[in-house]
Residue frames as a rotation matrix with the C-alpha (Angstrom) as fourth column:
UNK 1
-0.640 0.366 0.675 15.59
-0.759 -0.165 -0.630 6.02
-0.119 -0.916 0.384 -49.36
UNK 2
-0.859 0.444 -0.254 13.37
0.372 0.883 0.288 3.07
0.352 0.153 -0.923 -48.44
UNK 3
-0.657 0.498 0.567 9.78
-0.754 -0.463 -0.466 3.69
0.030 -0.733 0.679 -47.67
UNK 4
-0.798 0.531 0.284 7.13
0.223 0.699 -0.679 1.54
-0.559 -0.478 -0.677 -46.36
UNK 5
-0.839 0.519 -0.165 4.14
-0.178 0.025 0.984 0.62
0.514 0.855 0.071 -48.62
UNK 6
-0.817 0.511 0.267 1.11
-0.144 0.267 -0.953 0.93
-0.558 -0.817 -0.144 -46.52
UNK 7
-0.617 0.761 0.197 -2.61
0.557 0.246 0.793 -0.25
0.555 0.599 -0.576 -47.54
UNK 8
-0.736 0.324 0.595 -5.10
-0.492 -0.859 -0.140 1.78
0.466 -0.395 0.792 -46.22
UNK 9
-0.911 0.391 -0.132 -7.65
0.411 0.890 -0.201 0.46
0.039 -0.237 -0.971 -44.42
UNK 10
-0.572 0.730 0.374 -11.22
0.192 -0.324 0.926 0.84
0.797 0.602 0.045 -45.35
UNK 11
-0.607 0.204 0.768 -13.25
-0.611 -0.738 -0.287 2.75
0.509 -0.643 0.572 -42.39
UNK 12
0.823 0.551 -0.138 -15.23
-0.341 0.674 0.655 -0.69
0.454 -0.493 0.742 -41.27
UNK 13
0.111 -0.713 -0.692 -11.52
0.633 0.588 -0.504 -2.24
0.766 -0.382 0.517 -40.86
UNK 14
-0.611 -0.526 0.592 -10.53
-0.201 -0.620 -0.758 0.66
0.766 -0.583 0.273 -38.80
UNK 15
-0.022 0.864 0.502 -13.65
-0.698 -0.373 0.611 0.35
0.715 -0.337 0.612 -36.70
UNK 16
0.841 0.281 -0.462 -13.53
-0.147 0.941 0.305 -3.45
0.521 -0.189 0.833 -36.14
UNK 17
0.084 -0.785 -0.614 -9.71
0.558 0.548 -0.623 -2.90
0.826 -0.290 0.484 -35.21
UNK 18
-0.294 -0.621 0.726 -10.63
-0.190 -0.707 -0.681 -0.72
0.937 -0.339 0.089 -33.03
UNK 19
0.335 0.892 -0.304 -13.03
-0.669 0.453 0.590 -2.44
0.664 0.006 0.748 -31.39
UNK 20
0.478 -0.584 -0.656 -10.87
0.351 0.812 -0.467 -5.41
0.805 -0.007 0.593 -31.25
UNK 21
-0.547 -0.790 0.277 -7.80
0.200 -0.445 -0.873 -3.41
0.812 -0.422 0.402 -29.52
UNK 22
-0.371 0.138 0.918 -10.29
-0.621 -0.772 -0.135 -1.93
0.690 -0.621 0.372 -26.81
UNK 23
0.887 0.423 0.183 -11.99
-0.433 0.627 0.647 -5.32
0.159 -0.654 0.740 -25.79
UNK 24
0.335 -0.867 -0.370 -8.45
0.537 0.498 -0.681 -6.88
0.774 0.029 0.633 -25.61
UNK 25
-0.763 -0.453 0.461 -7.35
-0.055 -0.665 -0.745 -3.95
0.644 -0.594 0.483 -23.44
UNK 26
0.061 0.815 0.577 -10.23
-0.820 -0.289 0.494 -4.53
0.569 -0.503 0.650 -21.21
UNK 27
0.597 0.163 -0.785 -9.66
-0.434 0.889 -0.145 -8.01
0.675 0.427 0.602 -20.85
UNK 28
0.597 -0.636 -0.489 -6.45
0.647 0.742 -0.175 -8.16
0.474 -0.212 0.855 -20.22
UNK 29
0.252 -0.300 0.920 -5.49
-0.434 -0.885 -0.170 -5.27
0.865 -0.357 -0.353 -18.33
UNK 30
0.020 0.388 -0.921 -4.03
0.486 0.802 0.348 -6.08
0.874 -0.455 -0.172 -14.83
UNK 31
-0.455 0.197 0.868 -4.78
-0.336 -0.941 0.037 -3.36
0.825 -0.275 0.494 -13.34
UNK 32
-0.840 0.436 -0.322 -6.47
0.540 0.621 -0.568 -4.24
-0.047 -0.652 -0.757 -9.78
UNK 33
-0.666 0.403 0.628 -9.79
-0.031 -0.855 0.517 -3.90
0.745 0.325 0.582 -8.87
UNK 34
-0.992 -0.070 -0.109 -10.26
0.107 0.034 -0.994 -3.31
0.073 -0.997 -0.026 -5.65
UNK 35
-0.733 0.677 -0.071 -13.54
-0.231 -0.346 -0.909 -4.57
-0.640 -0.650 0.410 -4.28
UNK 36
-0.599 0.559 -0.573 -15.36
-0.799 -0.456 0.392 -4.53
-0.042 0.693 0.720 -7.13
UNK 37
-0.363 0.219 -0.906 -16.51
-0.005 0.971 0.237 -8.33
0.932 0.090 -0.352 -6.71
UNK 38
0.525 0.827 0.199 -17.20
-0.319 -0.026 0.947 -8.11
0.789 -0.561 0.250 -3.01
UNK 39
-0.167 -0.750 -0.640 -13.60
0.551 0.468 -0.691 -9.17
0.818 -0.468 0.335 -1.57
UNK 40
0.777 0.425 -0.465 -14.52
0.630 -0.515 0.581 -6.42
0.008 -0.744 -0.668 1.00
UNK 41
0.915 -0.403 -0.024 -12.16
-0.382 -0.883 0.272 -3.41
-0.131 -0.240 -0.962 2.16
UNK 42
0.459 -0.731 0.505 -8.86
-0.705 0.046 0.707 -3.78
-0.540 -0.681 -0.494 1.57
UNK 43
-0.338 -0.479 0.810 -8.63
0.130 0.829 0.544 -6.75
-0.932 0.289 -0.218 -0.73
UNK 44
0.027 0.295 -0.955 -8.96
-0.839 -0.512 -0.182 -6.66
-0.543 0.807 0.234 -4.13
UNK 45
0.519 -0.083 0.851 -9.31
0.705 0.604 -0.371 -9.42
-0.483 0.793 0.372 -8.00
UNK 46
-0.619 -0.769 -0.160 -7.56
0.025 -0.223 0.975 -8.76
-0.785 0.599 0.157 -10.91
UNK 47
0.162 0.672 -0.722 -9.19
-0.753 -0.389 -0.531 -8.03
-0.638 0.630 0.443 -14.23
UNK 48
0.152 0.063 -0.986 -9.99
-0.686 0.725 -0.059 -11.29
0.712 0.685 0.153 -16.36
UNK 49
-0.908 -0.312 -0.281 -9.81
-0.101 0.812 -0.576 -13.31
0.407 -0.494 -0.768 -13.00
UNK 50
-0.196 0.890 0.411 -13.68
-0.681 -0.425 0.597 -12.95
0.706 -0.163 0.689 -12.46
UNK 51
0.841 0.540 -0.023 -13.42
-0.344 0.569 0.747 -16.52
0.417 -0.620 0.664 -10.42
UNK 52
-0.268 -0.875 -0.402 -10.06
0.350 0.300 -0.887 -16.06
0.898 -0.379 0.226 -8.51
UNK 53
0.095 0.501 -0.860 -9.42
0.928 0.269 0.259 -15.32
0.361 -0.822 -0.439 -5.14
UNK 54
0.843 -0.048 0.535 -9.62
-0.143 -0.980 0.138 -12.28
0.518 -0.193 -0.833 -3.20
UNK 55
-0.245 -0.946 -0.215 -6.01
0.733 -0.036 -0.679 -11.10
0.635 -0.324 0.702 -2.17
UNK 56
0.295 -0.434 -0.851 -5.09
0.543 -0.656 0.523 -8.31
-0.786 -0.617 0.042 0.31
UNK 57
0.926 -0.099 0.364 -4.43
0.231 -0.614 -0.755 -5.47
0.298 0.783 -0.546 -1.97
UNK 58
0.517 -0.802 -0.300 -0.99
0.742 0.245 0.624 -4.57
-0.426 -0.545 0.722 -2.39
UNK 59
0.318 -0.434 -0.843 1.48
-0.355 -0.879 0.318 -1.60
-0.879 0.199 -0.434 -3.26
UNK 60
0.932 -0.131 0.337 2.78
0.361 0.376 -0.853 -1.42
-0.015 0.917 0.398 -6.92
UNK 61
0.412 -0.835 -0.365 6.34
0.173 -0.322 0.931 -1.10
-0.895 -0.447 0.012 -6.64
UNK 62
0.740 -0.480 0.471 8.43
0.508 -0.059 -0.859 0.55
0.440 0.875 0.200 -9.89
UNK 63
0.546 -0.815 -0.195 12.04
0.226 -0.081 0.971 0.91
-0.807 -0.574 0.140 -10.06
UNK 64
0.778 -0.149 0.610 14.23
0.621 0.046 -0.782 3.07
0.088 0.988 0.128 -12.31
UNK 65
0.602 -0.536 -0.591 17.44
-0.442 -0.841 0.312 4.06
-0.664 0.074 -0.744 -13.35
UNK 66
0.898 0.188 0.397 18.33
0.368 0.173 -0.914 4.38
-0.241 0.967 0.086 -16.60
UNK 67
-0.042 -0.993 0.113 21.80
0.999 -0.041 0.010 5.97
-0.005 0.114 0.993 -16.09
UNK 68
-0.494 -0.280 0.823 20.40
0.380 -0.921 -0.085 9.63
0.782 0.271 0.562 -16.13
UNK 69
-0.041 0.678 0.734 17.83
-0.835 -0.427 0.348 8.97
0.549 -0.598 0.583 -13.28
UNK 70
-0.878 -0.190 -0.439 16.99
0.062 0.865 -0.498 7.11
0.474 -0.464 -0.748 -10.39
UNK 71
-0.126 0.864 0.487 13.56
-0.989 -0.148 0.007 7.22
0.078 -0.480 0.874 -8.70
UNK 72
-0.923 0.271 -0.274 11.31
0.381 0.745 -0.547 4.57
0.056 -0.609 -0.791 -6.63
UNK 73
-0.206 0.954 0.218 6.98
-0.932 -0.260 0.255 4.79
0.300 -0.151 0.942 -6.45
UNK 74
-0.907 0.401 0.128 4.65
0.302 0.831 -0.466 3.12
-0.294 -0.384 -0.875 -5.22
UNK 75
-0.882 0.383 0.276 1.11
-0.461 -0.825 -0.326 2.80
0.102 -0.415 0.904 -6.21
UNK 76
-0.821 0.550 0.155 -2.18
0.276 0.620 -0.734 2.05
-0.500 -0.560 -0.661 -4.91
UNK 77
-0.704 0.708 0.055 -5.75
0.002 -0.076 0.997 2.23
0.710 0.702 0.052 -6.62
UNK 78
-0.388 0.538 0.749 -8.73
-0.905 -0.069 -0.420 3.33
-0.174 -0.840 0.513 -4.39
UNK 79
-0.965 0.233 -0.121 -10.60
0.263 0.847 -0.462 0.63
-0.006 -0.478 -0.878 -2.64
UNK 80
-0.315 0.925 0.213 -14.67
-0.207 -0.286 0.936 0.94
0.926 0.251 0.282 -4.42
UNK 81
0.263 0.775 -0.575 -15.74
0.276 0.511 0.814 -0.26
0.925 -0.372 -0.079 -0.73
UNK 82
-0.523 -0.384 -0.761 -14.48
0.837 -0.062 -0.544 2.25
0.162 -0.921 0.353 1.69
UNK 83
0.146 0.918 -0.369 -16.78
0.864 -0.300 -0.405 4.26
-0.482 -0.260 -0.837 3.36
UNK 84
0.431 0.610 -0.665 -18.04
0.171 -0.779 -0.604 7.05
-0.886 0.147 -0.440 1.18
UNK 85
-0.406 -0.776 0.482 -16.23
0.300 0.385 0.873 5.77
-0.863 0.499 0.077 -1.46
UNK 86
0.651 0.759 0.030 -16.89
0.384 -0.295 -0.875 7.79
-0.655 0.581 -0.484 -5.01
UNK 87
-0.221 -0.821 -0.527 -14.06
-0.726 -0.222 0.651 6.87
-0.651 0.526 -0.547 -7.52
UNK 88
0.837 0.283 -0.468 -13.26
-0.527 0.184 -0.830 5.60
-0.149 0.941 0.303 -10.32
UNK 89
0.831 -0.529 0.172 -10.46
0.511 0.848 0.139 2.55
-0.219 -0.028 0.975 -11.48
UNK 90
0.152 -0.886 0.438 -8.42
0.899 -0.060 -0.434 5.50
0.411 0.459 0.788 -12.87
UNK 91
0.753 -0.301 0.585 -7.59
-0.627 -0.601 0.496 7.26
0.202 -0.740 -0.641 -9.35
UNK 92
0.829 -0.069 -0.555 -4.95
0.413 0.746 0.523 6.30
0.378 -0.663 0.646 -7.54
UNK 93
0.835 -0.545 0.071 -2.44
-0.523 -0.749 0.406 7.86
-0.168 -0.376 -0.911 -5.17
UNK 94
0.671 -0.637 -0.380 1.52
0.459 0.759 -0.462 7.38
0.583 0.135 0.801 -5.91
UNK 95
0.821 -0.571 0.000 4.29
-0.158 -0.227 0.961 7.69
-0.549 -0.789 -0.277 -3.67
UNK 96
0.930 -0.253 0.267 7.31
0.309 0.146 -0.940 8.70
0.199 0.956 0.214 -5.38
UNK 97
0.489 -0.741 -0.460 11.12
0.149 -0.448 0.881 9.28
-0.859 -0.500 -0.109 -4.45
UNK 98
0.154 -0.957 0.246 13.97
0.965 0.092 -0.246 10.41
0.212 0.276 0.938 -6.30
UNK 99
-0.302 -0.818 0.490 17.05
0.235 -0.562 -0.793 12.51
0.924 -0.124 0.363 -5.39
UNK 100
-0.571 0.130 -0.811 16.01
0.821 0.086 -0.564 12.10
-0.004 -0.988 -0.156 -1.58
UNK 101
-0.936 0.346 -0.070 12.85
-0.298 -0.880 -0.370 13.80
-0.190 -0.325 0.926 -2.55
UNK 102
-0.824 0.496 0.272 9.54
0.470 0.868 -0.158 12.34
-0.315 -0.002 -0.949 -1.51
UNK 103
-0.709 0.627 -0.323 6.49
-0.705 -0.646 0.293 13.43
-0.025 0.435 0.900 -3.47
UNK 104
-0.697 0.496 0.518 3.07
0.246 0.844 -0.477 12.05
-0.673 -0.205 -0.710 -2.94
UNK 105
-0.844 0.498 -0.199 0.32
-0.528 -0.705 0.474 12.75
0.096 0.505 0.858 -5.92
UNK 106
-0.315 0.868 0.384 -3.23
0.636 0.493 -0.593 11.40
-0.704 0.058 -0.708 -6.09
UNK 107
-0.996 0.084 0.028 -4.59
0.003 -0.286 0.958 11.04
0.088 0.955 0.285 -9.64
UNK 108
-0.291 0.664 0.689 -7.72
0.791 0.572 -0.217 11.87
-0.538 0.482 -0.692 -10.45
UNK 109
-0.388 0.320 0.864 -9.66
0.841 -0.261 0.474 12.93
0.377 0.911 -0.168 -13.52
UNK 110
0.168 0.521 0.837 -10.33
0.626 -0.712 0.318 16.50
0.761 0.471 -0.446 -13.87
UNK 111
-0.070 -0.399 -0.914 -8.75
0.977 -0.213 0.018 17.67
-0.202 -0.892 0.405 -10.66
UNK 112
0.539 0.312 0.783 -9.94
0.593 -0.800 -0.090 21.65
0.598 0.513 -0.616 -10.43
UNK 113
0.106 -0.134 -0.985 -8.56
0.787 -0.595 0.166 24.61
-0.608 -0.793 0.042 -8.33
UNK 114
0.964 0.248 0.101 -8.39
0.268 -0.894 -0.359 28.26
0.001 0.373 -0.928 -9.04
UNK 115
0.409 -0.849 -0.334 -5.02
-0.902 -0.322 -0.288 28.58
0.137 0.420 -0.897 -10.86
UNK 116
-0.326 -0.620 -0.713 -2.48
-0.555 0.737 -0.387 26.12
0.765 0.269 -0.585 -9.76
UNK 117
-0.783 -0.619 0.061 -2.92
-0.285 0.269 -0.920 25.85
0.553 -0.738 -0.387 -6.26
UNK 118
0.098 0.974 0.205 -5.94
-0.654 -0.092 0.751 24.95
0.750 -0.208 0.628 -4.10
UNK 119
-0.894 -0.014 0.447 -6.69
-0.431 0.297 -0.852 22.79
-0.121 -0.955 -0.272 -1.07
UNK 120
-0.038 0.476 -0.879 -7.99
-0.380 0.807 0.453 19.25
0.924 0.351 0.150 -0.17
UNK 121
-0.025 -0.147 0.989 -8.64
-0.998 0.066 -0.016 17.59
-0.063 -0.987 -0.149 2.43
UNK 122
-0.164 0.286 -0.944 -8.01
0.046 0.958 0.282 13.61
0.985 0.003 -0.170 3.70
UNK 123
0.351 0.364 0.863 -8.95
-0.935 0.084 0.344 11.85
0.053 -0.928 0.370 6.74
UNK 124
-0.687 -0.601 -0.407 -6.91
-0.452 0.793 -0.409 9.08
0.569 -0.097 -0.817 8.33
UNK 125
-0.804 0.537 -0.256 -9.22
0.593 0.755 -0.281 6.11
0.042 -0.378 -0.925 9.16
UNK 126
0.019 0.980 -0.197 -12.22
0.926 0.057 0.373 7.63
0.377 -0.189 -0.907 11.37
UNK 127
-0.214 -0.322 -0.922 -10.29
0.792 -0.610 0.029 10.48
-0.572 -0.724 0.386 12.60
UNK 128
0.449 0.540 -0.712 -10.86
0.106 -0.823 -0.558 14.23
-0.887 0.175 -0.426 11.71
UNK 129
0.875 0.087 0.477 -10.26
0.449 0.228 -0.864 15.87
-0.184 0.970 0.160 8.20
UNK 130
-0.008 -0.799 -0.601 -7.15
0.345 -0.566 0.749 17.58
-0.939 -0.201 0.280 7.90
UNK 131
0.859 0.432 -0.274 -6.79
0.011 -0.553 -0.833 20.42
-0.512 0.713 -0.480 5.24
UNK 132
0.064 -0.939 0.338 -3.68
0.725 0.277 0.630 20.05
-0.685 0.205 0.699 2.76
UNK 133
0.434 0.102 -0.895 -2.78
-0.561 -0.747 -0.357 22.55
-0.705 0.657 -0.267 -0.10
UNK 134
0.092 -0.517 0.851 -1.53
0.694 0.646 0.318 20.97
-0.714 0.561 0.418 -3.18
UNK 135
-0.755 -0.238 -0.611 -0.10
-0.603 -0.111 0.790 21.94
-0.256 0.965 -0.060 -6.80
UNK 136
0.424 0.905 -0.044 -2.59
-0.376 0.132 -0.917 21.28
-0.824 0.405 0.396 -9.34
UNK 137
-0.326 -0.822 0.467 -1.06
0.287 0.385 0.877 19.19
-0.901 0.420 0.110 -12.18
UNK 138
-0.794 -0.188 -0.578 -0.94
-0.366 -0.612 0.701 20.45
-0.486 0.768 0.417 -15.93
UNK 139
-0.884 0.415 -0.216 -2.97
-0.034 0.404 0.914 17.96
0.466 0.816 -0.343 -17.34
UNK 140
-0.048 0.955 0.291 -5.83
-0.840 -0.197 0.506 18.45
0.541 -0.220 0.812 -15.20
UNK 141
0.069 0.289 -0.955 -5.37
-0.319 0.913 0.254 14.57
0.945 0.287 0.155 -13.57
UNK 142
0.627 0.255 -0.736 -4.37
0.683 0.273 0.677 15.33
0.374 -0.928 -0.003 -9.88
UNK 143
0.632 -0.473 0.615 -2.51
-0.748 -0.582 0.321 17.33
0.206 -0.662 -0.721 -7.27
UNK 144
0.018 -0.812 -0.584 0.81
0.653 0.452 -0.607 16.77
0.757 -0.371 0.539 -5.59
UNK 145
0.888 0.188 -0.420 0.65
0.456 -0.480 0.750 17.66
-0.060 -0.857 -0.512 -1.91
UNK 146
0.757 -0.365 0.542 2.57
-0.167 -0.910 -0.379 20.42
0.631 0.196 -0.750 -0.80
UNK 147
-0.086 -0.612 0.786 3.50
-0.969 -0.133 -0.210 18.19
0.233 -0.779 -0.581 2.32
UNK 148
0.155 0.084 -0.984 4.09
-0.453 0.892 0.005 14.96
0.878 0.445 0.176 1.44
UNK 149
-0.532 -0.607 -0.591 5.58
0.086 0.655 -0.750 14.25
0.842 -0.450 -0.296 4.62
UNK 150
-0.820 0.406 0.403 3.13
-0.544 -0.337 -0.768 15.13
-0.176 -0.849 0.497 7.20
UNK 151
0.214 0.966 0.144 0.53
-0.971 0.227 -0.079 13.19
-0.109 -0.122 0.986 5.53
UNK 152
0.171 -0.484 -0.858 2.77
-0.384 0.769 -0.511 10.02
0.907 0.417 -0.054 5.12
UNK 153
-0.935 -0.230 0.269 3.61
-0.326 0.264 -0.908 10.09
0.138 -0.937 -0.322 8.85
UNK 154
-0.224 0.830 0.511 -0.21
-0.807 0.136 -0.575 10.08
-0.546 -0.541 0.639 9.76
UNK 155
0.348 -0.013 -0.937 -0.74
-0.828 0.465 -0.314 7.50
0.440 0.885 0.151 6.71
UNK 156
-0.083 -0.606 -0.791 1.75
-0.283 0.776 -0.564 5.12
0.956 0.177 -0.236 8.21
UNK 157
-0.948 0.159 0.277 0.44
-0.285 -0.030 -0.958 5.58
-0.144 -0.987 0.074 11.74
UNK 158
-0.331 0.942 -0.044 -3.09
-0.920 -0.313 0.234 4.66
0.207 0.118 0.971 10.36
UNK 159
-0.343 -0.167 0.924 -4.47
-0.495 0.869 -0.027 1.45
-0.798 -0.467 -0.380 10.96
UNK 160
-0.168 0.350 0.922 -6.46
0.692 0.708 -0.142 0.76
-0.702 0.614 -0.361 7.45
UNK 161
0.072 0.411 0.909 -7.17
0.997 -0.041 -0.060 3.58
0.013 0.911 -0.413 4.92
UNK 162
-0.668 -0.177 -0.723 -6.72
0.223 -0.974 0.032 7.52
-0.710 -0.140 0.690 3.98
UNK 163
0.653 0.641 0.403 -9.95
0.754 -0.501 -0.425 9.47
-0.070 0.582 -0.810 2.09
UNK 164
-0.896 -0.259 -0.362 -8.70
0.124 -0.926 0.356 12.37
-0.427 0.274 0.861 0.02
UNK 165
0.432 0.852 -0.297 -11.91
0.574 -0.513 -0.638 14.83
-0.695 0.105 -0.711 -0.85
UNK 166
-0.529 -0.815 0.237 -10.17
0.627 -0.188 0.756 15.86
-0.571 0.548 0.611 -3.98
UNK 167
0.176 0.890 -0.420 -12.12
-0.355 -0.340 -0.871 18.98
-0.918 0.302 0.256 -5.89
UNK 168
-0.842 -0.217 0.493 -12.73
0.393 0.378 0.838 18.50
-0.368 0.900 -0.234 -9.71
UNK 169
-0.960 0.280 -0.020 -14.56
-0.216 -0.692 0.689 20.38
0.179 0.665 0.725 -12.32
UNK 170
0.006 0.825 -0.565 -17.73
0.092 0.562 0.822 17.84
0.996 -0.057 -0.072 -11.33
UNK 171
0.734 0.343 0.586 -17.66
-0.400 -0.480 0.781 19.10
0.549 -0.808 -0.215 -7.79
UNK 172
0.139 -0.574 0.807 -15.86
-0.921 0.223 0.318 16.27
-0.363 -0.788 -0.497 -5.77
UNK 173
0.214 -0.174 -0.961 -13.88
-0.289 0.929 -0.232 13.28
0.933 0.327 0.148 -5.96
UNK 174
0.438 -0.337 0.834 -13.70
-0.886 -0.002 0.464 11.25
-0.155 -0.942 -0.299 -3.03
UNK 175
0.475 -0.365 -0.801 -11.39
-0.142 0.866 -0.479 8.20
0.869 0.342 0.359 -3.51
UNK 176
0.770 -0.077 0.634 -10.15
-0.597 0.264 0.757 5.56
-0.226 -0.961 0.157 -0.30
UNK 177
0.324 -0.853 -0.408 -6.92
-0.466 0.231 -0.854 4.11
0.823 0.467 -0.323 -0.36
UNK 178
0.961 0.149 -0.232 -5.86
0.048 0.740 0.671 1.07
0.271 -0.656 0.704 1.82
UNK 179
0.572 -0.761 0.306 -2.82
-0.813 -0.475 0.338 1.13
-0.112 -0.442 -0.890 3.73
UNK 180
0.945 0.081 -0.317 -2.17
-0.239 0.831 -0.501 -2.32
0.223 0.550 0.805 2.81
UNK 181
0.538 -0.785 -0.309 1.31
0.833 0.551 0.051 -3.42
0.130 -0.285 0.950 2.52
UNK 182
0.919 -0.046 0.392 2.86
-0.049 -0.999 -0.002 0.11
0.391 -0.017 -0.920 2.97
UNK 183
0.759 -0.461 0.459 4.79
-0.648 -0.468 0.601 -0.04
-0.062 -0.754 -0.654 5.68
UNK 184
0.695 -0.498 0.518 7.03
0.616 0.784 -0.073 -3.06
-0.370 0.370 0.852 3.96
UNK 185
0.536 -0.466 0.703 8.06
0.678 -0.258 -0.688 -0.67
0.502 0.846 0.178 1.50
UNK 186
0.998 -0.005 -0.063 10.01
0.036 -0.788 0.615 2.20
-0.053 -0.616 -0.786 4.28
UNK 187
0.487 -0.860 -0.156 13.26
0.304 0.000 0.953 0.66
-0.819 -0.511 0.262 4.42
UNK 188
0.087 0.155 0.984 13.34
0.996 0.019 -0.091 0.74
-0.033 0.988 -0.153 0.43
UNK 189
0.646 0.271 0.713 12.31
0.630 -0.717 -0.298 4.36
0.431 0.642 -0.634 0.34
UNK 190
0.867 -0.449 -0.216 14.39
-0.111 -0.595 0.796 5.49
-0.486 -0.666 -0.566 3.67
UNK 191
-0.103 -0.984 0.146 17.97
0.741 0.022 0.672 4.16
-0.664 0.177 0.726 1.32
UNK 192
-0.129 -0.316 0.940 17.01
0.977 -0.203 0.066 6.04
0.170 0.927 0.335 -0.88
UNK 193
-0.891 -0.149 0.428 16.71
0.202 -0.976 0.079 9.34
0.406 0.156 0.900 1.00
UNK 194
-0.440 0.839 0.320 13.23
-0.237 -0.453 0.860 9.52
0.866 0.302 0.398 1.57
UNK 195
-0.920 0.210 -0.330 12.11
0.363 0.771 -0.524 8.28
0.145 -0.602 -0.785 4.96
UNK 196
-0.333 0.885 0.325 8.21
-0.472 -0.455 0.755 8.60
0.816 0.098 0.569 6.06
C-alpha cells in the first residue's frame, strides 16, 4: 500500500490558512448582490465588482443530467431594497423541475414550524397576503411550498416582486424576490413537464 506523508501544520499555519481561504472566498464569490450598492430594486453588482455597472438582476439557470437524473432550477437571491426587505445574501427562492414535477423552495436560515409543516405567507407586488402551507426542510434552511403552482401563476402574473414572511427560530424572515427575467425561462420549464 502507498500512503501519503503529510506534515502537520502548526496551529498559526492553520489559522493564517484559514484566514486566507475565507478572504479569498469573499472576494471572489459571484454570488449577486442585489442592491447592496444602490443599483435600486431589481438590479443588482457582483461581488469584487465594487465599480461595475448595475445590471437587471437575473435568474440562475442550472441544468442536469447525469444519466440517472434530469432536473432544471432556477434561482434568484432577494433584492436588500424591496420594501420591507429583512434578509440576508444567503436566502433565496429556487424553482426546480424534474420528472414533470415543479417544486418551488425558499431558503432561509433557520426556517421554524411546529413539526414539519407550518404556514407562510407572500404577497405579489402591493396586493394582499396570501397564506401558503409548506414542508419544513431537514436542515432547518427553508420550506418547499405545498403549492408550487398557484403561487407561480400569481408570480408570473406579477409585475415586479413576491415577499415571502417566512417564520424562523428569530421570529421572521422577510426576504423580496424580483421577477426579473422569469418569464424567459417558461418555455424551458413547460418541455420539460412543468408549465407555470
Amino acid at each position: 500500500m502507498y500512503y501519503l506523508r503529510t506534515r502537520k501544520l502548526p496551529k498559526s499555519g492553520v489559522m493564517k490558512l484559514l484566514i486566507t481561504l475565507g478572504l479569498a472566498m469573499t472576494l471572489f464569490n459571484p454570488l449577486p448582490v442585489h442592491s447592496a450598492e444602490g443599483c435600486g430594486f431589481g438590479s443588482s453588482k457582483f461581488r469584487g465588482d465594487e465599480y461595475g455597472d448595475c445590471a437587471e438582476s437575473k435568474w440562475q439557470v442550472a441544468n442536469k443530467n447525469d444519466g440517472f437524473t434530469s432536473y432544471i432550477s432556477l434561482a434568484m437571491w432577494p433584492d436588500d431594497e424591496g420594501p420591507n426587505a429583512d434578509s440576508d445574501e444567503d436566502s433565496y427562492i429556487q424553482i426546480f423541475c424534474q420528472k414533470k414535477a415543479i417544486q418551488v423552495y425558499v431558503w432561509v436560515e433557520y426556517a421554524d414550524s411546529i413539526g414539519f409543516d407550518g404556514d407562510g405567507q407572500y404577497r405579489i407586488d402591493d396586493g394582499k397576503a396570501v397564506t401558503f402551507k409548506y414542508r419544513l426542510q431537514k436542515d432547518l434552511d427553508g420550506v418547499v411550498l405545498k403549492s408550487p403552482k398557484t403561487f407561480l401563476t400569481a408570480f408570473a402574473k406579477s409585475k415586479s416582486r413576491a415577499t415571502f414572511r417566512i417564520p424562523s427560530v428569530n421570529g421572521y424572515e422577510i426576504v423580496v424576490y424580483p421577477k426579473a427575467d422569469l418569464l424567459s425561462h417558461r418555455k424551458r420549464f413547460a418541455s420539460k413537464g412543468c408549465k407555470f
